[in-house]
C-alpha positions in Angstrom: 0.0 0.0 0.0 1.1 3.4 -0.9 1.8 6.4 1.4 -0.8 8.0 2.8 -1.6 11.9 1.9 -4.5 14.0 2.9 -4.9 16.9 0.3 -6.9 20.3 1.3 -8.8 22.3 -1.4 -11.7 23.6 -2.3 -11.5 23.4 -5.6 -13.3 20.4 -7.1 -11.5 19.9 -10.1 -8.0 20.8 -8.3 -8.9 18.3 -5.8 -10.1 15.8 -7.9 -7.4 16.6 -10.3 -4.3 16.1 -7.5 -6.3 12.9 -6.1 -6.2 11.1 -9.7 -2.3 12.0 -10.5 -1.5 11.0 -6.7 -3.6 7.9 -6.6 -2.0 7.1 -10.4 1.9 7.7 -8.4 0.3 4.7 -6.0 -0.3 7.1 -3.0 -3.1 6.7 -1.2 -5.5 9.8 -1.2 -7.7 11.0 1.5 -9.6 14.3 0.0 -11.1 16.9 1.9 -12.8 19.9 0.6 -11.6 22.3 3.3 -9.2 22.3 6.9 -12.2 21.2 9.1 -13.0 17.8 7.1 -8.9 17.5 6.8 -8.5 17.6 10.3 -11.1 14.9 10.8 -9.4 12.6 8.4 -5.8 13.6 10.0 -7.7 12.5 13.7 -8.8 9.5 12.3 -5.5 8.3 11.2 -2.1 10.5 10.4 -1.1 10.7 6.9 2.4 10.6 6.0 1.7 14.2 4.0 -0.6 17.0 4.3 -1.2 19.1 0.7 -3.6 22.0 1.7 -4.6 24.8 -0.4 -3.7 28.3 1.5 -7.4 29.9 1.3 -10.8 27.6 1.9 -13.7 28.2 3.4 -14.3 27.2 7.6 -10.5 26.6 8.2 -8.2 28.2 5.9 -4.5 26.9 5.7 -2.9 29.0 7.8 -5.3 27.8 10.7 -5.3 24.2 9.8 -1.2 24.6 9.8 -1.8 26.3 13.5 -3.8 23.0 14.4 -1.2 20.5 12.9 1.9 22.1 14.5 -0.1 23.3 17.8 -2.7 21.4 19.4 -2.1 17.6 17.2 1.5 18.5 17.9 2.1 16.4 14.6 5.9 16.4 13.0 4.2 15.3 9.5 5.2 17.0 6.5 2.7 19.8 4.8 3.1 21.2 1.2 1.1 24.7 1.2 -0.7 25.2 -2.6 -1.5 29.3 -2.6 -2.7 31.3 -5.4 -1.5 34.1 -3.7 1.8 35.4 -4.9 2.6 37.8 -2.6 5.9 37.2 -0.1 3.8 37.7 2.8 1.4 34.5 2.0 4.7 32.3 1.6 6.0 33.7 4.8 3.1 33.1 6.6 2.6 29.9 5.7 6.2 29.0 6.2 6.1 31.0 10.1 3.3 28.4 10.5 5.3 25.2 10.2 4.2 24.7 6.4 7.4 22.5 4.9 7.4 23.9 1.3 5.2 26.4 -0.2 4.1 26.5 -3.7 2.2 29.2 -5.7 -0.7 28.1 -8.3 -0.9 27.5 -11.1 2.1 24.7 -10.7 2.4 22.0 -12.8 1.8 18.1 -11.5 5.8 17.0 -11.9 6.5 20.3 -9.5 4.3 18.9 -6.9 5.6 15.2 -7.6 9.1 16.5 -7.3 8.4 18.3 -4.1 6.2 15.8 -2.6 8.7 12.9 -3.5 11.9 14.9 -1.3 9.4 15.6 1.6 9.0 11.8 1.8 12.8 10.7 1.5 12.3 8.8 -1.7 
């Protein structure tokens, strides 16, 4: 069985998109349309990865990376997807624990790349 990731967007077609190519790389993909229904799936069981998008709806990315870091006090690592380019989103998300941060629109091989070196392989 593949290595487990839970990916955070609330974009349908992104999400459904990045779960396809992932679940095609043979990781396992738990989906969740925004931080709230990610942090449910990372209580249930901890995923070797956390992909979130920077801004959804209930719990942003910066917030779910507050929860990860803070109260789960997990060690796993996050990949931050933003649309926003600005230095300050990138900093923030980085000040919050996020492991790499990378600005939309980026191509599937980017994240592959980035997701591959987070996980040692």
């Amino acid at each position: 069985m593949g290595r487990r990731i839970v990916v955070a967007e609330d974009d349908p077609q992104l999400l459904e998109l990045l779960s396809f190519v992932l679940e095609m790389e043979g990781y396992e993909v738990e989906p969740a349309e925004d931080g709230d229904q990610a942090i449910e799936l990372i209580r249930r069981a901890t995923p070797d990865v956390l992909i979130s998008d920077l801004e959804m709806p209930l719990r942003d990315g910066i917030s779910l990376l507050h929860w990860v870091r803070g109260e789960a006090k997990l060690e796993l690592p996050v990949l931050i997807l933003t649309a926003r380019s600005r230095r300050s989103a990138e900093e923030d998300a980085r000040l919050a624990g996020a492991d790499r941060v990378l600005v939309k629109p980026v191509e599937m091989p980017v994240i592959l790349r980035h997701l591959a070196d987070l996980l040692g392989r």
